[in-house]
VMD Tcl script that builds the backbone (N, CA, C; Angstrom):
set m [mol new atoms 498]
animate dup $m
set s [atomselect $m all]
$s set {name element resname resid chain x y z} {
  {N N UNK 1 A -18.593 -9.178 -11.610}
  {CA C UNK 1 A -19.441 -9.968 -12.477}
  {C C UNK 1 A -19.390 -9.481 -13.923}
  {N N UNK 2 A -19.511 -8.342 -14.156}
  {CA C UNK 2 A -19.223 -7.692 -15.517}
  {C C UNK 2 A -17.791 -7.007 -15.969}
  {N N UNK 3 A -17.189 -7.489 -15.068}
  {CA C UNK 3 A -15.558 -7.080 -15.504}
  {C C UNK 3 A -14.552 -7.898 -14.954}
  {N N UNK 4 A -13.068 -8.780 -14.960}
  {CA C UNK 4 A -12.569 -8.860 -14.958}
  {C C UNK 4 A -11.737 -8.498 -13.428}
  {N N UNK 5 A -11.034 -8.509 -12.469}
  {CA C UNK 5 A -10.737 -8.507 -11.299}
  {C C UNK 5 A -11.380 -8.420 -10.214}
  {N N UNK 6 A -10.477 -8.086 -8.837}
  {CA C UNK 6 A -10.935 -8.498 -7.467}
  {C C UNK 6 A -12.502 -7.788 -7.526}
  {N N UNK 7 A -13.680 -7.985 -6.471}
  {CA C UNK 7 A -14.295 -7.458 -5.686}
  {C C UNK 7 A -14.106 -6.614 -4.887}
  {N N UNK 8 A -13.134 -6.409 -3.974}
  {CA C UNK 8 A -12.464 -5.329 -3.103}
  {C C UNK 8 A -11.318 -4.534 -4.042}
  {N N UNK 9 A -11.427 -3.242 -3.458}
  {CA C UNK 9 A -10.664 -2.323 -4.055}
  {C C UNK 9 A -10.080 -1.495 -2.699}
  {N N UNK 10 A -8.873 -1.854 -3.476}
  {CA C UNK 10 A -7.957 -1.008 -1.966}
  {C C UNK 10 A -7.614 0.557 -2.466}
  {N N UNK 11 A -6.949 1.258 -1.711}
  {CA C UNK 11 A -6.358 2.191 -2.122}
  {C C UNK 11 A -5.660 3.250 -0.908}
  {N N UNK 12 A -4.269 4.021 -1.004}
  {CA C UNK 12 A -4.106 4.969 0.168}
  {C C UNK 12 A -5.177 6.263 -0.149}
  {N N UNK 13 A -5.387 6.432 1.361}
  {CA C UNK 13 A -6.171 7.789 1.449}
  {C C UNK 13 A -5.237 8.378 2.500}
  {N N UNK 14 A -5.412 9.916 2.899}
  {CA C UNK 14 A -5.404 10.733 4.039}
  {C C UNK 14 A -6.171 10.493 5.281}
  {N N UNK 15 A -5.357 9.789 5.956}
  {CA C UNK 15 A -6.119 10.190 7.335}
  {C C UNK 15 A -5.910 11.120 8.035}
  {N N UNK 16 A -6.194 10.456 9.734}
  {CA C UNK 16 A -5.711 11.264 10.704}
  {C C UNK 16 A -4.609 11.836 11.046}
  {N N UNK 17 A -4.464 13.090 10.841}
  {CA C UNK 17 A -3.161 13.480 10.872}
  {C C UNK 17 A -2.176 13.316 9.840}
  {N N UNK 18 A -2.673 13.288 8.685}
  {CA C UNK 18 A -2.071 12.848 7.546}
  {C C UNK 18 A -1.464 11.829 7.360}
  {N N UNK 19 A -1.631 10.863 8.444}
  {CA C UNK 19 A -1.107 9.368 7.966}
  {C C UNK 19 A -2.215 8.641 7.033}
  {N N UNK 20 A -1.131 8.065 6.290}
  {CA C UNK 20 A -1.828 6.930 5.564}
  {C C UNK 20 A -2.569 6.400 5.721}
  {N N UNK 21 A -3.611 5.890 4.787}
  {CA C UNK 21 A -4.061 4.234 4.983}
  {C C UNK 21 A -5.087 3.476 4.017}
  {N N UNK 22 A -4.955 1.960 3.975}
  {CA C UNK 22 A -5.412 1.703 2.857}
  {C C UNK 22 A -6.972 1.509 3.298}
  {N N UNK 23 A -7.596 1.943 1.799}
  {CA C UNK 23 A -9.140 2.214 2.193}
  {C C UNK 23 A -10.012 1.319 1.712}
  {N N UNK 24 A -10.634 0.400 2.049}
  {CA C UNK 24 A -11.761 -0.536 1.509}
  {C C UNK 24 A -13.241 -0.543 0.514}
  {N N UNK 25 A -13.086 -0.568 -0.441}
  {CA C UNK 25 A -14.627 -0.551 -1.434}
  {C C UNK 25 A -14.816 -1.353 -2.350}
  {N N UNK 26 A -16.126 -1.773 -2.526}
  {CA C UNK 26 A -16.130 -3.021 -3.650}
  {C C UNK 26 A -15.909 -2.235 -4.572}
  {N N UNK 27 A -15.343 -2.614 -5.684}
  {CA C UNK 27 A -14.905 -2.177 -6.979}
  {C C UNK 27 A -16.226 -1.551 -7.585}
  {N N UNK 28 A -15.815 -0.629 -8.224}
  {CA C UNK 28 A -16.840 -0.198 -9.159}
  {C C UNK 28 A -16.543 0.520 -10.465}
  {N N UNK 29 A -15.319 -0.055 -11.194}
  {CA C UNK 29 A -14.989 0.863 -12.151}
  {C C UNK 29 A -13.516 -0.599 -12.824}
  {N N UNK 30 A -14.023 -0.565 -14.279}
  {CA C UNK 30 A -13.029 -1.420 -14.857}
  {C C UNK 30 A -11.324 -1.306 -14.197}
  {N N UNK 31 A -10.877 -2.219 -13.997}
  {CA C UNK 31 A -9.633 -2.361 -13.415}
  {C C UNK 31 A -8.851 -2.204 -14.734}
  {N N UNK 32 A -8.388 -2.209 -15.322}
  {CA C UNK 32 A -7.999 -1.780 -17.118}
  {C C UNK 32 A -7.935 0.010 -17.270}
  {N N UNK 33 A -8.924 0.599 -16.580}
  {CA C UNK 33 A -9.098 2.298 -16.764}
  {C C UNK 33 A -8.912 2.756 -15.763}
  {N N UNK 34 A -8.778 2.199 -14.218}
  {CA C UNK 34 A -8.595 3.207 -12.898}
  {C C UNK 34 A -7.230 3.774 -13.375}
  {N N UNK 35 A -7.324 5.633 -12.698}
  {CA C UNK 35 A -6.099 5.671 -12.660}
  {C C UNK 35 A -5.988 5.795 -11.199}
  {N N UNK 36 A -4.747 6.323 -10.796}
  {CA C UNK 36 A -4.397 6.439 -8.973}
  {C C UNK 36 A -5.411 6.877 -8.318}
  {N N UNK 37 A -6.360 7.834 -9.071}
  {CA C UNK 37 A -7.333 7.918 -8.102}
  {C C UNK 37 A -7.374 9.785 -7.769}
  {N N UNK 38 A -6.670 10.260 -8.541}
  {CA C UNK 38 A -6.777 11.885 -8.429}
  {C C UNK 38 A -7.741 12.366 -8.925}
  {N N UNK 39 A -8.290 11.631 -10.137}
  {CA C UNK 39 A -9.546 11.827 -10.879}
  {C C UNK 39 A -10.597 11.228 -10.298}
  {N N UNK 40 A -11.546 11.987 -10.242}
  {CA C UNK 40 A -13.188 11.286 -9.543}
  {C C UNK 40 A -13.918 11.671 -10.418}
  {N N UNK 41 A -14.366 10.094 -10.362}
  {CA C UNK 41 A -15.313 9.533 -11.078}
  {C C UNK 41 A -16.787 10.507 -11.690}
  {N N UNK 42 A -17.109 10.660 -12.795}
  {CA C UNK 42 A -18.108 11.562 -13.110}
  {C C UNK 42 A -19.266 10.750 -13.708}
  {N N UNK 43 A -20.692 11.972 -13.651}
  {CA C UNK 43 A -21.747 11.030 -14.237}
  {C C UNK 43 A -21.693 10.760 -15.696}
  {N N UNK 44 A -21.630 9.730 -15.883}
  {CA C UNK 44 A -21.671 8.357 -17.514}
  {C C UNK 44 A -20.281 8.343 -17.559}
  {N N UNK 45 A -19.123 8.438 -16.425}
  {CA C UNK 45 A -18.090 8.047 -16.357}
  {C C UNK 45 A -17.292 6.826 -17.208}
  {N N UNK 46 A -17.063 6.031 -18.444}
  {CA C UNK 46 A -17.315 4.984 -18.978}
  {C C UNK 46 A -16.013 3.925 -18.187}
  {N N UNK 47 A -15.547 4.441 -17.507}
  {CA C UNK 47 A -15.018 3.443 -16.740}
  {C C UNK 47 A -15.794 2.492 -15.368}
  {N N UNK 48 A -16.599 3.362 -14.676}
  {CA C UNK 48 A -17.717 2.363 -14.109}
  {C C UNK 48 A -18.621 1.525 -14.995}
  {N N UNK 49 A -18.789 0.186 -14.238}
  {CA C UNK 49 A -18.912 -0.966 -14.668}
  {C C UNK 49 A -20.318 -0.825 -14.415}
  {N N UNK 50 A -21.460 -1.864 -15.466}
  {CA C UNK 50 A -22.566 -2.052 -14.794}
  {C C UNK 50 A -23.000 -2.124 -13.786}
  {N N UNK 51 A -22.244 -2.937 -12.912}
  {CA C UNK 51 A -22.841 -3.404 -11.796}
  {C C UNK 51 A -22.349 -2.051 -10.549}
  {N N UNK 52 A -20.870 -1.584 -11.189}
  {CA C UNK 52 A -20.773 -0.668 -10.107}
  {C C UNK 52 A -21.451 0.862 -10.249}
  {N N UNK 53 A -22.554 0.806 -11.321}
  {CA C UNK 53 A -22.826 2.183 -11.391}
  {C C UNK 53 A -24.068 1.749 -10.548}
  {N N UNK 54 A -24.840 0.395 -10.006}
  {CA C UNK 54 A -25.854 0.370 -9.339}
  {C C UNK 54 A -25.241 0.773 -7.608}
  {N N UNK 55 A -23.987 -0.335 -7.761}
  {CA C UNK 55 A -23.239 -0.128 -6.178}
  {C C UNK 55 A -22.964 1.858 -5.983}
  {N N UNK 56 A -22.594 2.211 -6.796}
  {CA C UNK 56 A -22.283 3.621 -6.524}
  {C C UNK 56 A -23.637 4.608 -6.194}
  {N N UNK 57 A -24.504 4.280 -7.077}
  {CA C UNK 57 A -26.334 4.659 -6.968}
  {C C UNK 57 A -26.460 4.639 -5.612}
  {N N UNK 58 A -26.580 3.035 -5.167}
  {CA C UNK 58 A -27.241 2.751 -3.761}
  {C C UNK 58 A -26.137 3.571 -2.523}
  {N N UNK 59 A -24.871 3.568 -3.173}
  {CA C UNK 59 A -23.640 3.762 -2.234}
  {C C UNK 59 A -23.073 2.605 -1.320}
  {N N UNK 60 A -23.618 1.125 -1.994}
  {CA C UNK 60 A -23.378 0.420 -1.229}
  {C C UNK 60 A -21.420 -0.019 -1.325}
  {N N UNK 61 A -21.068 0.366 -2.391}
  {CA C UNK 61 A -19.530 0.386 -2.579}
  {C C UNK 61 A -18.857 0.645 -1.282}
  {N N UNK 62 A -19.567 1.609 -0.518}
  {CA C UNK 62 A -18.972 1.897 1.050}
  {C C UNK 62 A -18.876 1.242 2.114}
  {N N UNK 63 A -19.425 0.230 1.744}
  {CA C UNK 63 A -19.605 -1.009 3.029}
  {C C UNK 63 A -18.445 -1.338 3.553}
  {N N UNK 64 A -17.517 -1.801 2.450}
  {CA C UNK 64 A -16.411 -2.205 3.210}
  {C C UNK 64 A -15.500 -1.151 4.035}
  {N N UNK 65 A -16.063 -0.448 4.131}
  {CA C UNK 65 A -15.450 0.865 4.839}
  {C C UNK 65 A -15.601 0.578 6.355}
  {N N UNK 66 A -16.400 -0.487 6.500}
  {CA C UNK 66 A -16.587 -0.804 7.894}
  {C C UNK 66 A -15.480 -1.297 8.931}
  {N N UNK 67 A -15.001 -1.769 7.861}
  {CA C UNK 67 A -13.342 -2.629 7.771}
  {C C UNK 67 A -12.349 -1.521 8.902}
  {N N UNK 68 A -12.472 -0.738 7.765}
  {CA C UNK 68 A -11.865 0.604 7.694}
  {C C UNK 68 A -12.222 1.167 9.105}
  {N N UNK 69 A -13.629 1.459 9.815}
  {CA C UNK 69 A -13.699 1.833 10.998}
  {C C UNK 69 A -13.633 0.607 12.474}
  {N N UNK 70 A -13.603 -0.735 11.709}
  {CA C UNK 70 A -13.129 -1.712 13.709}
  {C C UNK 70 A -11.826 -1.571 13.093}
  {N N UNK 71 A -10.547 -1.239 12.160}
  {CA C UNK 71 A -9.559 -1.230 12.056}
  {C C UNK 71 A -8.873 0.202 13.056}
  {N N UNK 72 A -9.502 1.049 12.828}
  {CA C UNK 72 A -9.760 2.515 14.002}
  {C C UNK 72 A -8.728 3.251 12.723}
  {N N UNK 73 A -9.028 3.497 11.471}
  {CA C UNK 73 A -8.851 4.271 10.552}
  {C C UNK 73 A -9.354 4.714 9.991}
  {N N UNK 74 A -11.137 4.678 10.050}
  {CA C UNK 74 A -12.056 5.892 10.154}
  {C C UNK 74 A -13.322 5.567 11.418}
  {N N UNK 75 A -13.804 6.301 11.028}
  {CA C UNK 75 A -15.018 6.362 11.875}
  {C C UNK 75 A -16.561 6.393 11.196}
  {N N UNK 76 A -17.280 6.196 11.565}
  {CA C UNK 76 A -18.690 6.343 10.706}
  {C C UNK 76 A -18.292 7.912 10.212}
  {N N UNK 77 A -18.589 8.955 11.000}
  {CA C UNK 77 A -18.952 10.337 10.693}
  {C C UNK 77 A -17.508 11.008 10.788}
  {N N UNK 78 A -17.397 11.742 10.091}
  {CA C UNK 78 A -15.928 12.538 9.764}
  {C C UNK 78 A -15.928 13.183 8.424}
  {N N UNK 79 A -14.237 13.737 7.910}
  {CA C UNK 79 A -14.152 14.544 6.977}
  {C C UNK 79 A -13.899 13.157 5.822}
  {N N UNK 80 A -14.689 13.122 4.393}
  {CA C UNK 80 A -14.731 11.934 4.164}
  {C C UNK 80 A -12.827 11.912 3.353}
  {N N UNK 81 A -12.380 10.717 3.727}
  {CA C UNK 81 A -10.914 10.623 3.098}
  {C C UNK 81 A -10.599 10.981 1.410}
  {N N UNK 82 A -9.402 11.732 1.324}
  {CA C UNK 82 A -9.381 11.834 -0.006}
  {C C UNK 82 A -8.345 11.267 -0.531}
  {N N UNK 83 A -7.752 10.465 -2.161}
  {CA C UNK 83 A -6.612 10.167 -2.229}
  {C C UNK 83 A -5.581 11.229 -1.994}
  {N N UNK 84 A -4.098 10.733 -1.495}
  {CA C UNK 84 A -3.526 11.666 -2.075}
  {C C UNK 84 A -3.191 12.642 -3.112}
  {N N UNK 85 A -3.359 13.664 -3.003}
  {CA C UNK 85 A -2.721 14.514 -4.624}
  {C C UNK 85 A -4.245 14.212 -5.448}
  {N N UNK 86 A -5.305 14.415 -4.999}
  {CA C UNK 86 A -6.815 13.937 -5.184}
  {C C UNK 86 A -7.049 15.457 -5.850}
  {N N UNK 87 A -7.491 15.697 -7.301}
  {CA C UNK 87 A -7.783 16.672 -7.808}
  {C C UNK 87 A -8.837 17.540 -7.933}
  {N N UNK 88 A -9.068 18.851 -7.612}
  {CA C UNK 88 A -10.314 19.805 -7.322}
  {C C UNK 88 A -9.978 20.639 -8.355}
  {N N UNK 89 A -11.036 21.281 -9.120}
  {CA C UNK 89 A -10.436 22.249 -10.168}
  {C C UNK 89 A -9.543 21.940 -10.990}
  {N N UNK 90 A -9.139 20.540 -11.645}
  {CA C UNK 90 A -7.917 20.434 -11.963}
  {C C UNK 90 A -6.804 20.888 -11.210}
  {N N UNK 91 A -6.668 20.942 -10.059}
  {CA C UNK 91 A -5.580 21.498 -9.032}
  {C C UNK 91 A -5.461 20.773 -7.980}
  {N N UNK 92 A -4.444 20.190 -7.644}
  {CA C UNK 92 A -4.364 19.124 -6.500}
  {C C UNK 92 A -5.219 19.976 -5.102}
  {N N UNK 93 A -5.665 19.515 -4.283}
  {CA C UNK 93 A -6.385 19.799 -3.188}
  {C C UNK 93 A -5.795 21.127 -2.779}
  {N N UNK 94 A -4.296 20.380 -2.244}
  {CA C UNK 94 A -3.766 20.846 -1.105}
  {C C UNK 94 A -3.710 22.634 -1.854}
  {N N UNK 95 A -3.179 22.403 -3.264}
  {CA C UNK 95 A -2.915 23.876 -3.771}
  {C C UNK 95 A -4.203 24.899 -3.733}
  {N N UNK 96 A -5.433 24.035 -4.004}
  {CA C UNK 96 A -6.441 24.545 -4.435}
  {C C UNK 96 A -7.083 25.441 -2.808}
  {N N UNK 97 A -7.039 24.727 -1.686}
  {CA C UNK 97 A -7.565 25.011 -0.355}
  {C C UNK 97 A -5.834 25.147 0.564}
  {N N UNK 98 A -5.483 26.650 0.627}
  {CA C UNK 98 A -4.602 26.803 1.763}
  {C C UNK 98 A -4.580 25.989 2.543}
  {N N UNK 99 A -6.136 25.680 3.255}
  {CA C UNK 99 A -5.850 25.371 5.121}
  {C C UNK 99 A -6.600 23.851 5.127}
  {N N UNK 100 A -6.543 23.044 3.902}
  {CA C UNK 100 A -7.216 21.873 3.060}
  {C C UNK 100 A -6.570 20.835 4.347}
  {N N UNK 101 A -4.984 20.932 5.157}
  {CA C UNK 101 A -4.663 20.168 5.692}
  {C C UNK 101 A -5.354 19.761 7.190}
  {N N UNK 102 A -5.657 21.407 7.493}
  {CA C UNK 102 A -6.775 20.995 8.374}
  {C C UNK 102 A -7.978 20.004 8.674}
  {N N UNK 103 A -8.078 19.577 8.073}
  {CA C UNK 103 A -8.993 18.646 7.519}
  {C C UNK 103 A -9.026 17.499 8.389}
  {N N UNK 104 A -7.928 17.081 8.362}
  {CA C UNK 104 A -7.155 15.787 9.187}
  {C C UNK 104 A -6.852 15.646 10.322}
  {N N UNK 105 A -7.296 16.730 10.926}
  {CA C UNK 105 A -7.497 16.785 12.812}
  {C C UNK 105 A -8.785 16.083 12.985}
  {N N UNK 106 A -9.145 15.253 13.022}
  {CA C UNK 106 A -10.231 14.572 12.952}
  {C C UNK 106 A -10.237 12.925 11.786}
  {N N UNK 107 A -10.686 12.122 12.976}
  {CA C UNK 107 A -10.778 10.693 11.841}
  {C C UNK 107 A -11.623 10.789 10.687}
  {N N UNK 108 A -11.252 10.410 9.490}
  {CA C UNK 108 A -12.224 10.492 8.548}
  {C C UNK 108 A -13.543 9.332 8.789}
  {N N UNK 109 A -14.146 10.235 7.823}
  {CA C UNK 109 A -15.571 9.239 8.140}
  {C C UNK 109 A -16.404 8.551 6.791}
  {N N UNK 110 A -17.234 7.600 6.853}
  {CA C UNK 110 A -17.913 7.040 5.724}
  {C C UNK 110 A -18.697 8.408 5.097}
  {N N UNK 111 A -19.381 8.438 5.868}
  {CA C UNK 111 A -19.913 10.097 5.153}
  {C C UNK 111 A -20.107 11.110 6.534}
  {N N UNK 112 A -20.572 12.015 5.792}
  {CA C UNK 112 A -19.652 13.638 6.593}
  {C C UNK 112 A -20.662 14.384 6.392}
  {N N UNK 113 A -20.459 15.627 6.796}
  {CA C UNK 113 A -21.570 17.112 6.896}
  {C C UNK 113 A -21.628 17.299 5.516}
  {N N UNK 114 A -20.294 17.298 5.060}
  {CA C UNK 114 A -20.588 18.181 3.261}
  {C C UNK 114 A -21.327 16.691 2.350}
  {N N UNK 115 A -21.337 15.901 2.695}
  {CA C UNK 115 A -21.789 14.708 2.289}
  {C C UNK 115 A -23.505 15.259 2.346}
  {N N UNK 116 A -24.239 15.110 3.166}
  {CA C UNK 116 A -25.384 15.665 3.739}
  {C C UNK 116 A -25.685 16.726 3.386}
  {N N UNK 117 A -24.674 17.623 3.050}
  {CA C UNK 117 A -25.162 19.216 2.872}
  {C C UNK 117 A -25.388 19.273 1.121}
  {N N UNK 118 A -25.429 18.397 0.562}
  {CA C UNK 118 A -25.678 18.611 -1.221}
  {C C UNK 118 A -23.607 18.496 -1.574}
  {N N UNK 119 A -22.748 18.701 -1.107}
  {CA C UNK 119 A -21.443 18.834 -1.627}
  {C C UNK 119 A -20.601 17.263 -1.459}
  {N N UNK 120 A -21.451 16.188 -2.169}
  {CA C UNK 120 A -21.266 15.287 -2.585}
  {C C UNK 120 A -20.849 14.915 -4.163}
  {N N UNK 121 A -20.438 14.357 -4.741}
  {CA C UNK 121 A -19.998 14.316 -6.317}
  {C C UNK 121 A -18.281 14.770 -6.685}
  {N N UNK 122 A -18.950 15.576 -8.118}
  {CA C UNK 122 A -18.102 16.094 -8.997}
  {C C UNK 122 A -17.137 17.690 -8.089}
  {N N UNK 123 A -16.054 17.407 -8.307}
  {CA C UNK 123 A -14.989 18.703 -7.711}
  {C C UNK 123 A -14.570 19.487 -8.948}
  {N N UNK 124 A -15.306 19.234 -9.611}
  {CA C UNK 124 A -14.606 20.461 -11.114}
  {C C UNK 124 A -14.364 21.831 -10.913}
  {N N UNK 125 A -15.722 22.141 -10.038}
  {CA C UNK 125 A -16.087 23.307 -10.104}
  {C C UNK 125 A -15.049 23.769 -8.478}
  {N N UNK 126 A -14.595 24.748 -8.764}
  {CA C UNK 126 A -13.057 24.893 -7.503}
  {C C UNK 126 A -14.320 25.438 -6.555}
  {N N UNK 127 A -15.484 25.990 -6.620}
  {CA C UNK 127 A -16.281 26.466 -5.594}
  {C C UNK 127 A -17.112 25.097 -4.916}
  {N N UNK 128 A -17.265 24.516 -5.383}
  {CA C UNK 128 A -18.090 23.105 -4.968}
  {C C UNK 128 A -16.770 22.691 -3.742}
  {N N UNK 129 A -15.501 22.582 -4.381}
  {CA C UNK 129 A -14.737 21.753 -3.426}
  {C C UNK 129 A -14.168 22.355 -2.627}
  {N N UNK 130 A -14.150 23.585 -2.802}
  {CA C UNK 130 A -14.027 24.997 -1.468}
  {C C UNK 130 A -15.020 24.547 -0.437}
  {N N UNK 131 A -16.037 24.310 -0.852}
  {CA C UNK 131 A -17.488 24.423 0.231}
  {C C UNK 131 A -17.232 22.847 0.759}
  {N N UNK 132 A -17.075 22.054 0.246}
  {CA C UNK 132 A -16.254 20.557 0.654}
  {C C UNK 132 A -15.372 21.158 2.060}
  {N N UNK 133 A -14.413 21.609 1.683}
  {CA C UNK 133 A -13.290 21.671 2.804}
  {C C UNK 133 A -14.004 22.852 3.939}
  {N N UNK 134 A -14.873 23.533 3.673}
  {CA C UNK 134 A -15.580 24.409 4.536}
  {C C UNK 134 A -16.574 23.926 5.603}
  {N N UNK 135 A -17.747 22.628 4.876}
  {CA C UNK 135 A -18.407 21.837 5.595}
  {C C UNK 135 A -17.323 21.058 6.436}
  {N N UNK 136 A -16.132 20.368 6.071}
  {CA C UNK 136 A -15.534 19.190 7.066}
  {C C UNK 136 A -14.994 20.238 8.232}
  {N N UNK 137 A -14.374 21.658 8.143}
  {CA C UNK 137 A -14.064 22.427 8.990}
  {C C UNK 137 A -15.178 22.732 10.041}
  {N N UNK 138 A -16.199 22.809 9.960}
  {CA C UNK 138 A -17.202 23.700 10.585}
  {C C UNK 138 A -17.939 22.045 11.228}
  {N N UNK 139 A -17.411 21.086 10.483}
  {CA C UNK 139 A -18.050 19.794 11.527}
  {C C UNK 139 A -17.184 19.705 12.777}
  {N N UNK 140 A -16.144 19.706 12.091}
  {CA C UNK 140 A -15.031 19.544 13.191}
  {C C UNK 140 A -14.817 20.462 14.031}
  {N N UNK 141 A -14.908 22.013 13.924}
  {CA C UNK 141 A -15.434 22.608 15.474}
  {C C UNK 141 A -16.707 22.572 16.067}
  {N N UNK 142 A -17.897 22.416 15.659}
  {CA C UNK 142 A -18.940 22.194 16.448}
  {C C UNK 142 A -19.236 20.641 16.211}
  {N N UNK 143 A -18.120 19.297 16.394}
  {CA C UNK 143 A -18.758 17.917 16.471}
  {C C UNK 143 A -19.147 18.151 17.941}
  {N N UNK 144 A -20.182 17.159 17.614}
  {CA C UNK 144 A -21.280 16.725 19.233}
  {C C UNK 144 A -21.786 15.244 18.190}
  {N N UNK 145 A -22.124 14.872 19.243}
  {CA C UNK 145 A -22.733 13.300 19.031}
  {C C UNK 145 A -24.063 13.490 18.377}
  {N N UNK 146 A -25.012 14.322 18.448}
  {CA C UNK 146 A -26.247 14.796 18.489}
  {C C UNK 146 A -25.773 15.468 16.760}
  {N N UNK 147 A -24.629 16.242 16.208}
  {CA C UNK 147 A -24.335 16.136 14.873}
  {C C UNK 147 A -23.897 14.929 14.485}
  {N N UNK 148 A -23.324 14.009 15.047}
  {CA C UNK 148 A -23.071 12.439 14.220}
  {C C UNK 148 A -24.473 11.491 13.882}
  {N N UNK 149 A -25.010 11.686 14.881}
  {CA C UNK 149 A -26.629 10.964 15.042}
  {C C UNK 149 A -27.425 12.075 13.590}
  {N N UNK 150 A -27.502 12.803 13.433}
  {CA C UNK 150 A -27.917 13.986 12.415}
  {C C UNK 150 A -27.433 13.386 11.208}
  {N N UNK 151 A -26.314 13.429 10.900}
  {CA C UNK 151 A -25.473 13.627 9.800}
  {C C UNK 151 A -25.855 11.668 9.282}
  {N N UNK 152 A -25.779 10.765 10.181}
  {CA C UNK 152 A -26.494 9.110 10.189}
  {C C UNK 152 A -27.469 8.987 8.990}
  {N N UNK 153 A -28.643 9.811 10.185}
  {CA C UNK 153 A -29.855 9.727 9.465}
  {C C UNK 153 A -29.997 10.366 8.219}
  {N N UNK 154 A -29.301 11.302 8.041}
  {CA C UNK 154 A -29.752 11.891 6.854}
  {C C UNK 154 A -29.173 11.175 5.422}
  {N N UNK 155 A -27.972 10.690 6.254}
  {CA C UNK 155 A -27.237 9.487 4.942}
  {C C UNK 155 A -28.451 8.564 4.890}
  {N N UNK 156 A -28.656 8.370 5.483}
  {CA C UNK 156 A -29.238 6.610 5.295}
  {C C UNK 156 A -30.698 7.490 4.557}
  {N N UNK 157 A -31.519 8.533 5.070}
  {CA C UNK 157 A -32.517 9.047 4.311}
  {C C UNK 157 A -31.962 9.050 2.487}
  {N N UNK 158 A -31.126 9.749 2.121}
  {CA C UNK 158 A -30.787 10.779 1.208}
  {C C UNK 158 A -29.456 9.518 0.001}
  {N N UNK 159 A -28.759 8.657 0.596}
  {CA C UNK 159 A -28.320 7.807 -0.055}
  {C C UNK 159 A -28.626 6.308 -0.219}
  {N N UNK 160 A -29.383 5.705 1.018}
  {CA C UNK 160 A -29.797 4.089 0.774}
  {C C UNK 160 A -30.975 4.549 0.131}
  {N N UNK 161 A -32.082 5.239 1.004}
  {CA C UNK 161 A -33.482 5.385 0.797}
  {C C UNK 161 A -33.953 5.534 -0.622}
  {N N UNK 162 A -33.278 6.787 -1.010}
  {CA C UNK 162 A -33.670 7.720 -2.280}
  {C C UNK 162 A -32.762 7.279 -3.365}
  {N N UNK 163 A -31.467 6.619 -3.119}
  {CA C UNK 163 A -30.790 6.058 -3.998}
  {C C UNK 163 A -30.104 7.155 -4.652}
  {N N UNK 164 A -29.382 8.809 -4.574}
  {CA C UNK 164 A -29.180 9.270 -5.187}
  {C C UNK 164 A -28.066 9.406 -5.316}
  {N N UNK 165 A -26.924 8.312 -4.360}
  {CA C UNK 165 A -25.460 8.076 -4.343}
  {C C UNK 165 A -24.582 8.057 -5.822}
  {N N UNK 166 A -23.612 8.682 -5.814}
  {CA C UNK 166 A -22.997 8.858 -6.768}
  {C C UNK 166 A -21.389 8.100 -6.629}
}
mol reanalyze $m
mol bondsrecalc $m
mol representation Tube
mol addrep $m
């Protein structure tokens, strides 16, 4: 509505097992300024659009991610997908976290433990996105259903409820 192209925004992410796949979200950032997607998005970012700095707020940009899980290329709860060559510290992932590939033994998910645990946002800081790849590890050896049901509620508390989605 306030910018110029599609509604849906595709893009490859990392999945399972390091295969590909393209990932579903309503747009939220001028189509004119995205770049591939190594850079994430920061707060007063001037490439998000009016309307998508409300979609990003509520987190409703994630919806179409639903797509994404009856397609069986994520799942609600998992390690959340990153682009390829997706930058932490100014340092591509993989360089930044040795065992970062680990990650991908497990379907990615709409949102995740480090999602829930405060290590949502900005990756500038190389310790923020250390603790990123530390939460998706430590989901993925102790997942139980009883942590997916957990990790649910606290999204829907902490990002629809309170609105503090970024």
């Amino acid at each position: 509505m306030t910018s110029p192209g599609p509604v849906l925004f595709q893009q490859s992410r990392y999945g399972y097992r390091n295969r590909s796949f393209r990932i579903y979200k309503f747009r939220s950032m001028r189509t004119d300024a995205c770049d591939a997607g190594v850079q994430q998005a920061v707060q007063g970012d001037s490439r998000v659009t009016p309307v998508g700095k409300i979609l990003r707020m509520t987190s409703l940009d994630e919806i179409p991610q639903l797509l994404n899980v009856i397609k069986g290329d994520m799942s609600l709860v998992g390690p959340r997908p990153h682009v390829p060559g997706m930058l932490a510290a100014n340092v591509p992932y993989e360089e930044l976290v040795p065992y970062y590939f680990q990650r991908h033994t497990a379907r990615p998910g709409i949102t995740g433990l480090a999602q829930v645990s405060g290590c949502r946002g900005s990756t500038v800081e190389a310790s923020r996105a250390i603790a990123r790849i530390d939460y998706d590890l430590d989901y993925i050896e102790k997942w139980s259903l009883r942590m997916d049901l957990m990790i649910i509620v606290r999204t829907v508390r902490r990002e629809f409820l309170s609105g503090s989605g970024f």
